[in-house]
NUDO-83890 format. One record per residue (C-alpha): residue number from 1; residue in three letters; x, y, z. Coordinates in steps of 0.02 Angstrom, whole numbers. Example, Ala and Ser with C-alpha at 12.3 -4.5 7.8 and 13.67 -1.06 7.14 Angstrom:
# residues 2
seq 1 type ALA px 615 py -225 pz 390
seq 2 type SER px 684 py -53 pz 357
# end
This chain:
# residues 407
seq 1 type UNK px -3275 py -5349 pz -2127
seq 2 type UNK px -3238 py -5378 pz -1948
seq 3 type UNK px -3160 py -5279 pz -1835
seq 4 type UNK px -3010 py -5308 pz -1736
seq 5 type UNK px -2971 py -5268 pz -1561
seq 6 type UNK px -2856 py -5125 pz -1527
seq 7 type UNK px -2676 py -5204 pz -1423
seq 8 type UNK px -2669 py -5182 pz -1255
seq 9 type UNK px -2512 py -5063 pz -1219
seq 10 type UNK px -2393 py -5135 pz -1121
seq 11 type UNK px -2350 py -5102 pz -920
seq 12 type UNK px -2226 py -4959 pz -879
seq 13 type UNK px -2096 py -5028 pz -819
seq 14 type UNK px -2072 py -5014 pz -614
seq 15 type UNK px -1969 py -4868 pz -556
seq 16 type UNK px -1808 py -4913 pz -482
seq 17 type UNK px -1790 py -4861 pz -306
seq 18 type UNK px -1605 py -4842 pz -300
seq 19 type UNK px -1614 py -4759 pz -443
seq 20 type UNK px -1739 py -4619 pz -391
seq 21 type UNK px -1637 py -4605 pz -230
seq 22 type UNK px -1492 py -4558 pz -329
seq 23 type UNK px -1550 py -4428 pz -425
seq 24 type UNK px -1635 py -4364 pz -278
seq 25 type UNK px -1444 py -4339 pz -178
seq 26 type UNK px -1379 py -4258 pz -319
seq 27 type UNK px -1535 py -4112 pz -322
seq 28 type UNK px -1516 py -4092 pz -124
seq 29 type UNK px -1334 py -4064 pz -137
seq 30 type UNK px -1350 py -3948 pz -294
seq 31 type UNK px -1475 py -3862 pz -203
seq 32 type UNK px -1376 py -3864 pz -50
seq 33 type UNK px -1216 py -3794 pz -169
seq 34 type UNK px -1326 py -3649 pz -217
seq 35 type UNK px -1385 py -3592 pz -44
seq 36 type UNK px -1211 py -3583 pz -6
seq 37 type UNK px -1137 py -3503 pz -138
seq 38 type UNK px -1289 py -3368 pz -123
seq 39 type UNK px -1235 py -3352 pz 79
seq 40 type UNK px -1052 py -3354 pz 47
seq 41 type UNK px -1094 py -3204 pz -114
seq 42 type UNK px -1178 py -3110 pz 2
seq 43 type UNK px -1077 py -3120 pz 138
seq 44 type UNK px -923 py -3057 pz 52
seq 45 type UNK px -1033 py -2914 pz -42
seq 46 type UNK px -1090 py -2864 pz 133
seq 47 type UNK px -916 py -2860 pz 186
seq 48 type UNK px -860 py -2767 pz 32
seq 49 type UNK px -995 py -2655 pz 72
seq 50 type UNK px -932 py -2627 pz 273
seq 51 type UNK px -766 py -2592 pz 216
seq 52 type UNK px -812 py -2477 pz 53
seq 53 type UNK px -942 py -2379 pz 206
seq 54 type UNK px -777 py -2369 pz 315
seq 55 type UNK px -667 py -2310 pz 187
seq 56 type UNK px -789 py -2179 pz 142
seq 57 type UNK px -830 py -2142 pz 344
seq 58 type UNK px -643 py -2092 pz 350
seq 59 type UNK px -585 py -1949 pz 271
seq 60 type UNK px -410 py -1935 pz 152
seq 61 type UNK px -340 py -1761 pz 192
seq 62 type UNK px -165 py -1692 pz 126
seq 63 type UNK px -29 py -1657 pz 230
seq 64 type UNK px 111 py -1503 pz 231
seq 65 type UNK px 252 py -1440 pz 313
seq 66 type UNK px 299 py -1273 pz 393
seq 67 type UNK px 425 py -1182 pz 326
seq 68 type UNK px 550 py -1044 pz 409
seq 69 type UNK px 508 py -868 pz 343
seq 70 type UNK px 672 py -860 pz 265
seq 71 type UNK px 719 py -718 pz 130
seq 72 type UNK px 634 py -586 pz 87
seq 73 type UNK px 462 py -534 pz 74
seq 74 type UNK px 405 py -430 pz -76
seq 75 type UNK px 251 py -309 pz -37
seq 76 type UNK px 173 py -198 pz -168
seq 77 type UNK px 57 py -64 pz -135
seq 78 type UNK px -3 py 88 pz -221
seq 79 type UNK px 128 py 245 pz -224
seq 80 type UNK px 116 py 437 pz -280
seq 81 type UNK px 270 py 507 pz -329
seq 82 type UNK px 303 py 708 pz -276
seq 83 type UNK px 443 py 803 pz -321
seq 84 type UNK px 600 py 833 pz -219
seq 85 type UNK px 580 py 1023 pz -195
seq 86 type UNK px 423 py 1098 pz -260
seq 87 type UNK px 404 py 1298 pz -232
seq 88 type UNK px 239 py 1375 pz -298
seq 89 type UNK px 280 py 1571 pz -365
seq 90 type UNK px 147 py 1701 pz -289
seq 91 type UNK px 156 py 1894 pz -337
seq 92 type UNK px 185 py 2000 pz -198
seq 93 type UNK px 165 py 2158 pz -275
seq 94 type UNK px -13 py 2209 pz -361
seq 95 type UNK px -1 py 2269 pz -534
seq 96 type UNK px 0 py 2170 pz -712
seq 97 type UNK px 106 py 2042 pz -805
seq 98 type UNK px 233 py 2117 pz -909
seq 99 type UNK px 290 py 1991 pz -977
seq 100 type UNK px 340 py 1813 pz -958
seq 101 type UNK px 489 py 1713 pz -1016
seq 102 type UNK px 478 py 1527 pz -973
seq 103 type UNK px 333 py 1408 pz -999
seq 104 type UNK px 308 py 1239 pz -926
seq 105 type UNK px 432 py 1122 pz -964
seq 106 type UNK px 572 py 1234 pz -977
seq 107 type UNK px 721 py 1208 pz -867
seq 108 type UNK px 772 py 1357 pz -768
seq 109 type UNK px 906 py 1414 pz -655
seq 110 type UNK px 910 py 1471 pz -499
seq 111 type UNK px 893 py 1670 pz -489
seq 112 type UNK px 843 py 1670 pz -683
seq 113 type UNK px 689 py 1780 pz -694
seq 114 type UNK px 503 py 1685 pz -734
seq 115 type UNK px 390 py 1857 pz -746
seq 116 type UNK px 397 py 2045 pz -751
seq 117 type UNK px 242 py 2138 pz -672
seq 118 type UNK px 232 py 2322 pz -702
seq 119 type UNK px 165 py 2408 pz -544
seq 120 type UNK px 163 py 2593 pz -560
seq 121 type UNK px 78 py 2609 pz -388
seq 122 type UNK px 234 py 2539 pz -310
seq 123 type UNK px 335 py 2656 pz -409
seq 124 type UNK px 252 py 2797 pz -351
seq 125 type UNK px 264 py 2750 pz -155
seq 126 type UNK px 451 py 2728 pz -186
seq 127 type UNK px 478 py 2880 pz -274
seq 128 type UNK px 340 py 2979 pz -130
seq 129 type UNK px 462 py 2876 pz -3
seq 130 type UNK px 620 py 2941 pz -82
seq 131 type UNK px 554 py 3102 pz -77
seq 132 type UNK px 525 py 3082 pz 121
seq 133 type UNK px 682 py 3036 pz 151
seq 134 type UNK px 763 py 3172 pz 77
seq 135 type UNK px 658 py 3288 pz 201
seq 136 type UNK px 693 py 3220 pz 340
seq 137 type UNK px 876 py 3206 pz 304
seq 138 type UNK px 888 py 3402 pz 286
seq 139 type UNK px 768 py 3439 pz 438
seq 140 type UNK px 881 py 3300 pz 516
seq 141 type UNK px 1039 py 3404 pz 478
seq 142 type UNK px 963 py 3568 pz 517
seq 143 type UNK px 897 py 3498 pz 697
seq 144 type UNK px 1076 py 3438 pz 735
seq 145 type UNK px 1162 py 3625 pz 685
seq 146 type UNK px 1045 py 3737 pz 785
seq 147 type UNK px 1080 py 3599 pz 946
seq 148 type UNK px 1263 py 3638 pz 931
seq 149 type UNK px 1201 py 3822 pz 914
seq 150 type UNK px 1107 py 3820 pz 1082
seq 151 type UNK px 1248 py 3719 pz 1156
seq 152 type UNK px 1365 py 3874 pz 1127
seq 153 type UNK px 1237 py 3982 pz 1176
seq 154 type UNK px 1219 py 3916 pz 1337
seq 155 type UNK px 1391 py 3928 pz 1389
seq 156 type UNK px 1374 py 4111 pz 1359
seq 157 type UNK px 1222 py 4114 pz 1474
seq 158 type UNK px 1130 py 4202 pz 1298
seq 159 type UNK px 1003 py 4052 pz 1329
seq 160 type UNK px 938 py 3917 pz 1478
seq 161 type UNK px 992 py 3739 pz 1493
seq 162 type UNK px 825 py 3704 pz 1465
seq 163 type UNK px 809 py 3797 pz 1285
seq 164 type UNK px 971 py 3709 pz 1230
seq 165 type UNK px 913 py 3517 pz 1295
seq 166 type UNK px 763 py 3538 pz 1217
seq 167 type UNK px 859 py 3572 pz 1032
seq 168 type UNK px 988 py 3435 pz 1058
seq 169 type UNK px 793 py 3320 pz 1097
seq 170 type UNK px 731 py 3395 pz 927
seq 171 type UNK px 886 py 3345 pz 831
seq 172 type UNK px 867 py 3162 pz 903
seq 173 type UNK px 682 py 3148 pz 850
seq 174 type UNK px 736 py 3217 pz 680
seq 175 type UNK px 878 py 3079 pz 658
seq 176 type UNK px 722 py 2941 pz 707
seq 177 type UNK px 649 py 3006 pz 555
seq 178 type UNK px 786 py 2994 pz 467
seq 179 type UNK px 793 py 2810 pz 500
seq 180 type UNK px 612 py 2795 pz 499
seq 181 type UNK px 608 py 2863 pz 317
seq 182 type UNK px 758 py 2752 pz 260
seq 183 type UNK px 667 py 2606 pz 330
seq 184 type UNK px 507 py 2651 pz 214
seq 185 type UNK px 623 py 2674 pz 67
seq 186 type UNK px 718 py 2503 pz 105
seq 187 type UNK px 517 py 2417 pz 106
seq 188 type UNK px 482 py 2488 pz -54
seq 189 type UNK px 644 py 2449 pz -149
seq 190 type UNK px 610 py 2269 pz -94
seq 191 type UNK px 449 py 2274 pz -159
seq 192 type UNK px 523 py 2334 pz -334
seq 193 type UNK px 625 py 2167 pz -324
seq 194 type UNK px 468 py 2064 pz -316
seq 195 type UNK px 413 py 2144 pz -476
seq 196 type UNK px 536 py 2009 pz -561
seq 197 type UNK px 471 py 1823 pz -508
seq 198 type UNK px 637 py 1717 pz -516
seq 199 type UNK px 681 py 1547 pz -490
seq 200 type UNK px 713 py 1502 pz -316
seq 201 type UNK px 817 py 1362 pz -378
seq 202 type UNK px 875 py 1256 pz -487
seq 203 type UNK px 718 py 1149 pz -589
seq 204 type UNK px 608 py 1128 pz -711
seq 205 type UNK px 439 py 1257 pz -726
seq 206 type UNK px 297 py 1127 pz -694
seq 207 type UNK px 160 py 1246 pz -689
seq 208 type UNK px 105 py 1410 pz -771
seq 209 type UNK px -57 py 1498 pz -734
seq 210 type UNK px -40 py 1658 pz -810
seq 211 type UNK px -5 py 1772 pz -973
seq 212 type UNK px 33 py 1961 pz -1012
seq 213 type UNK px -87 py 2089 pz -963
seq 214 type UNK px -157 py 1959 pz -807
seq 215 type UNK px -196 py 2045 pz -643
seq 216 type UNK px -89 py 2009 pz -505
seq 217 type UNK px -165 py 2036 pz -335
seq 218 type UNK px -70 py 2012 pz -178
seq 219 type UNK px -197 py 1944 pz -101
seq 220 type UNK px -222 py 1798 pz -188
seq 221 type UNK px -51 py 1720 pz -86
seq 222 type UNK px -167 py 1579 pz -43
seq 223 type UNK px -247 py 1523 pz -193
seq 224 type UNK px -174 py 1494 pz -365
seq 225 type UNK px -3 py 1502 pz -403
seq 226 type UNK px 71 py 1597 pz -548
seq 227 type UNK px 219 py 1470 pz -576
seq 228 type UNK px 292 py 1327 pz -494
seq 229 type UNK px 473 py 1259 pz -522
seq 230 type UNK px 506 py 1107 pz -452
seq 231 type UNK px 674 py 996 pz -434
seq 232 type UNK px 645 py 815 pz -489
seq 233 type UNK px 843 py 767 pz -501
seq 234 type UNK px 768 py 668 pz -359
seq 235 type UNK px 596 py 641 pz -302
seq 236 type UNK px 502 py 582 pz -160
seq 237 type UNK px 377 py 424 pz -143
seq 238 type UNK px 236 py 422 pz -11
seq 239 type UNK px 146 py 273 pz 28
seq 240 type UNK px 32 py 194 pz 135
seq 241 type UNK px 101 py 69 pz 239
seq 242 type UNK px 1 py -83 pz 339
seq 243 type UNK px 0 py -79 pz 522
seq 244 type UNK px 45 py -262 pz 507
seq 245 type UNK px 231 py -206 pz 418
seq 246 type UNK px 278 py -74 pz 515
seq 247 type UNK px 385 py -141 pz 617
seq 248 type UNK px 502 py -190 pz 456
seq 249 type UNK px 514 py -9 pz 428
seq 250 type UNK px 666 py 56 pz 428
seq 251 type UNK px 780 py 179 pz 349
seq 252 type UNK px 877 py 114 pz 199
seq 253 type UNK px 732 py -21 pz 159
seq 254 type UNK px 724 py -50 pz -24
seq 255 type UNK px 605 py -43 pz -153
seq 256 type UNK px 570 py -68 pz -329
seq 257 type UNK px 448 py 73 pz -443
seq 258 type UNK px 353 py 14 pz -587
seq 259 type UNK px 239 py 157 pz -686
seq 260 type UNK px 94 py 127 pz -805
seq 261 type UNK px 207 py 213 pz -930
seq 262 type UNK px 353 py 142 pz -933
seq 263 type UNK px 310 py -51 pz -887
seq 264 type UNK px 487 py -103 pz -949
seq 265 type UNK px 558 py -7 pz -853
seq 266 type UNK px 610 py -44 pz -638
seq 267 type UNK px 666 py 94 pz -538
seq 268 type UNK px 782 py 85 pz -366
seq 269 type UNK px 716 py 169 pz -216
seq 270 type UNK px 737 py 168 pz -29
seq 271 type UNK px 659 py 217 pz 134
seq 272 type UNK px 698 py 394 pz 215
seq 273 type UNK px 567 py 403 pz 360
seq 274 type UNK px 396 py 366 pz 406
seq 275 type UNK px 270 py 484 pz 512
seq 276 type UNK px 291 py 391 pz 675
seq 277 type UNK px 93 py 385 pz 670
seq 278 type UNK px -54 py 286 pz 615
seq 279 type UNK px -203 py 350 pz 520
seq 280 type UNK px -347 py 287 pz 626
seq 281 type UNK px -449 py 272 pz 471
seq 282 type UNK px -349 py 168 pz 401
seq 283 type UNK px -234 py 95 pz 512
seq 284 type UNK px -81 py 137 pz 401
seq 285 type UNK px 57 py 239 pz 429
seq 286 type UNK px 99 py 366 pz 297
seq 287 type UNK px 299 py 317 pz 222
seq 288 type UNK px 418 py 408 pz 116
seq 289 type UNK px 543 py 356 pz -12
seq 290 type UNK px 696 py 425 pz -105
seq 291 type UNK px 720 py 373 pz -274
seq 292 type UNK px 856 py 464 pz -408
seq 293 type UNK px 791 py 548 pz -569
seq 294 type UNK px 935 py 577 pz -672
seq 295 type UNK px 830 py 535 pz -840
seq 296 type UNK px 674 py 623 pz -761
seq 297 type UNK px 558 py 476 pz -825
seq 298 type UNK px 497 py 512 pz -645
seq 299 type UNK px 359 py 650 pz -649
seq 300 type UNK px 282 py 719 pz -481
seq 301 type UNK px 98 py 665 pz -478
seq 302 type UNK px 135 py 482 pz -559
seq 303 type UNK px 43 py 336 pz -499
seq 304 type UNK px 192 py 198 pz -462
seq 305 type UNK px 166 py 20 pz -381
seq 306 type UNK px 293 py 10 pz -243
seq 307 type UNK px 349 py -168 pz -190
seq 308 type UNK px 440 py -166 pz -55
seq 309 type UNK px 593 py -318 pz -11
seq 310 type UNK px 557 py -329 pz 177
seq 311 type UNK px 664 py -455 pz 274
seq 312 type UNK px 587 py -602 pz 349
seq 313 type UNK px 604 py -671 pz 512
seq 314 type UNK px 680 py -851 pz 515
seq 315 type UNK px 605 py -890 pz 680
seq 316 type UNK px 437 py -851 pz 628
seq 317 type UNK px 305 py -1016 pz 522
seq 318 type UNK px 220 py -1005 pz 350
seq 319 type UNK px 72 py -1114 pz 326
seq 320 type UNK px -54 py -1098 pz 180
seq 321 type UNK px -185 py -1002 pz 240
seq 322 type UNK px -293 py -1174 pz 190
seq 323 type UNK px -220 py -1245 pz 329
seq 324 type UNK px -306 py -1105 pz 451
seq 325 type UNK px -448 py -1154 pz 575
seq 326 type UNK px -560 py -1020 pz 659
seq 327 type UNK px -672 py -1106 pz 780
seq 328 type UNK px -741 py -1084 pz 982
seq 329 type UNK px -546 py -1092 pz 1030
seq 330 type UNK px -455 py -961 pz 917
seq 331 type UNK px -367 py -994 pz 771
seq 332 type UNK px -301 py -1160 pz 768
seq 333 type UNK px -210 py -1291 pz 641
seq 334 type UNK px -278 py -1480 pz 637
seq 335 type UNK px -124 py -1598 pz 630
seq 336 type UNK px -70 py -1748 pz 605
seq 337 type UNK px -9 py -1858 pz 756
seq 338 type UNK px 123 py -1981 pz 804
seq 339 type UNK px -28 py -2112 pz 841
seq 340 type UNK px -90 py -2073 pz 663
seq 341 type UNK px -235 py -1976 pz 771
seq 342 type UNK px -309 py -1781 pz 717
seq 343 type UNK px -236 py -1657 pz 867
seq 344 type UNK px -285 py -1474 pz 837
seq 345 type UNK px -149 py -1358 pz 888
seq 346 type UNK px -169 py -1176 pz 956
seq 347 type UNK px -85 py -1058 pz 857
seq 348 type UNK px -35 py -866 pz 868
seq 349 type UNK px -70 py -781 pz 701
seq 350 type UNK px 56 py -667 pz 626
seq 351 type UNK px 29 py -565 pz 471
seq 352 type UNK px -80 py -628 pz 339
seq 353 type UNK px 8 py -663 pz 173
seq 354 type UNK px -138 py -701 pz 49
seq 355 type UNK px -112 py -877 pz 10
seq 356 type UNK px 17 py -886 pz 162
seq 357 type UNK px -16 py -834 pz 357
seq 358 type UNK px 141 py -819 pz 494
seq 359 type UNK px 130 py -932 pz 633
seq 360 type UNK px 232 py -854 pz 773
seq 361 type UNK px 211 py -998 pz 906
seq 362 type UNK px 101 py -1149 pz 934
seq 363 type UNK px 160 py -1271 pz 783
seq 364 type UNK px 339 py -1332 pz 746
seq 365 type UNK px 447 py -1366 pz 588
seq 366 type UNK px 439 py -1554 pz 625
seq 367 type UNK px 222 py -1541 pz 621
seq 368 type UNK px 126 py -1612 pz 486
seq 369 type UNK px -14 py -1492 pz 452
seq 370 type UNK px -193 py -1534 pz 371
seq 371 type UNK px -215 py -1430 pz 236
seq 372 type UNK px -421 py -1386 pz 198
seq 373 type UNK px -470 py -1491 pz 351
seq 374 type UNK px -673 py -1556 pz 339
seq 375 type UNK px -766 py -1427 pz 453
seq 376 type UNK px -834 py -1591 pz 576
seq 377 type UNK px -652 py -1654 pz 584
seq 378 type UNK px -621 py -1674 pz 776
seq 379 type UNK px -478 py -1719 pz 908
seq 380 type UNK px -426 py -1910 pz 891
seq 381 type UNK px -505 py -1938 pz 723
seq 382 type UNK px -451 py -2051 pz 588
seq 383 type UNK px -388 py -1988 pz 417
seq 384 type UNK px -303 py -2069 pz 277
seq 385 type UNK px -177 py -1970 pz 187
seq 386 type UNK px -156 py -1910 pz 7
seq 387 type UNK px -51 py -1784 pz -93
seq 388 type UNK px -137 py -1623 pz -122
seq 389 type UNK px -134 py -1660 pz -325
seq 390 type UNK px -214 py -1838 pz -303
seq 391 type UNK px -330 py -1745 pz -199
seq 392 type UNK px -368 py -1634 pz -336
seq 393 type UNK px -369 py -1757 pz -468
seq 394 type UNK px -517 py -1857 pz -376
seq 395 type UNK px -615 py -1712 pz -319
seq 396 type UNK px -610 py -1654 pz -517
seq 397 type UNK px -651 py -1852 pz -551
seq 398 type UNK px -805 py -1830 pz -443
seq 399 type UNK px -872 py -1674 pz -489
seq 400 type UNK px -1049 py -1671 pz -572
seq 401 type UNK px -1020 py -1648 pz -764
seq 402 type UNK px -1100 py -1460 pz -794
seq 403 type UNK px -1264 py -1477 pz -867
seq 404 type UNK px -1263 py -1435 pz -1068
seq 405 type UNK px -1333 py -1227 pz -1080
seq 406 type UNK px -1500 py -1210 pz -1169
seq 407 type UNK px -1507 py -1140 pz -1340
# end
């Protein structure tokens, strides 16, 4: 067997130079494409980038207005309500209760007796004093006969001027005791008047702090009472009053009551008169209110919120007290210019509100006021403006989601 020669492959064919050139354009340009594009991507990402670092480098703030302190403001502070007329009952006369006929609650008249108090050592003065009197009277009256006596006798030269002067000087000295004893009788019969405790007028008994057989003790004037009536057909509010409101005091300013125990219930008072003077404590000035009672729901001793309707000035500015900035100047509020600019205004501070504060001068009706203005804001920055509730929907947007508790 013999073996054949493998065939010689044949010659690749020659590469076509026009061809090659060709294909080499069209890689160049879509290389050349590509570059671009890349540039041109970047480019516009950078500039995306600029303006998204701009937009963020401003800040968007919300913008108010002032408004006229028109109306009326309410206030409410803490009252205590007293009785009109309160008059605590001593005894003035030692000795024991009797007896008594009125406990607390009772309504009483005025002149209608409280107590008795038996005190049989005032008795006995009166009855000692009674007995004085009646000595003195007849020494009195036998003093002024033997005066007329003398008085005869001297005109019959039986005795001397002097003799008879000296009776008519005795008969004097005995009327002085006379009067002297009356006097001591008049004492004592007043002091068997306080042996009945009445009603000085018309009320209801509040307090009593005694019973039958109890001592009384004169002395005791200045500690507890035995009774105490007091008239609540009206009562009395006190309260303490700002510094920063008193000048809106003044009589015939009303107010409203509301009482932990009746809290359906609103009650009509007004201003009487203040104390003219400030506690330095507390810088408030004490303030007192009339209020009528005619269901007595009002009891002396009550806690009541007052809130007082004090008129408002119309020429005085309310801003939210967001809109407040404390810094090296004073207080000041960052608006909002013609030019589009930030322009920080000096402001004088009137009262403070809560969430409102009185401007009395530095800022108009026609300014448009920052509210919450960024601490760095300065004079002639740049701020884009939002409302307050797209302001509040983005910053609740942003917020971190809270991280879920631990179990």
């Amino acid at each position: 067997m013999s073996l054949q020669p493998a065939p010689t492959p044949p010659p690749p064919p020659k590469p076509n130079k026009r061809r090659l050139a060709v294909v080499g354009l069209v890689v160049v340009a879509a290389a050349a494409v590509a570059v671009v594009n890349g540039v041109s991507s970047r480019a516009a990402t950078d500039r995306t980038l600029a303006q998204w670092a701009n937009a963020q480098a401003t800040p968007t703030v919300a913008l108010t207005q002032a408004t006229p302190d028109t109306g009326t403001q309410d206030l409410t502070l803490p009252g205590t309500i007293q009785a009109f007329v309160a008059a605590p009952i001593y005894g003035q006369v030692a000795g024991y209760v009797k007896s008594w006929s009125f406990d607390i609650g009772a309504k009483v008249q005025k002149g209608q007796v409280l107590a008795e108090i038996e005190a049989p050592s005032v008795d006995q003065q009166l009855a000692q004093a009674q007995a004085n009197l009646a000595n003195a009277v007849a020494a009195g009256k036998l003093a002024a006969i033997t005066a007329i006596r003398w008085h005869t006798l001297v005109s019959d030269h039986a005795v001397s001027q002097q003799d008879a002067d000296q009776r008519v000087t005795n008969a004097q000295t005995a009327q002085a005791q006379v009067q002297a004893a009356e006097a001591n009788v008049r004492q004592l019969q007043a002091m068997e008047n306080f042996k009945h405790l009445v009603a000085p007028f018309d009320g209801i008994v509040t307090a009593r702090n005694t019973d039958i057989g109890a001592l009384v003790n004169p002395s005791s004037a200045s500690g507890q009472a035995l009774f105490q009536v007091s008239d609540i057909h009206k009562v009395r509010i006190y309260v303490q009053m700002p510094q920063a409101f008193a000048s809106a005091l003044t009589p015939g300013l009303k107010a409203t009551l509301t009482l932990p125990d009746h809290p359906d219930s609103v009650f009509e008072a007004s201003l009487t008169n203040t104390s003219n003077s400030f506690s330095e404590s507390s810088r408030t000035v004490s303030v007192q209110l009339q209020a009528d009672n005619p269901d007595g729901k009002l009891w002396p001793g009550s806690y009541a919120e007052v809130t007082f309707h004090v008129p408002s000035d119309p020429h005085v500015l309310r801003v939210p007290a967001t809109a407040l900035v404390f810094g090296p100047h004073g207080m000041q509020i960052a608006t909002l210019g013609p030019d589009g600019k930030v322009l920080f205004k000096d402001v004088k501070l009137g009262r403070d509100l809560g969430n409102e504060a009185e401007i009395l001068s530095g800022i108009t009706q026609a300014d448009q006021v920052i509210l919450s203005p960024p601490e760095w804001l300065s004079n002639g920055d740049t701020v884009r403006t939002a409302s307050a509730a797209t302001l509040a929907k983005v910053a609740s947007t942003e917020s971190p989601r809270a991280a879920p508790s631990e179990k």
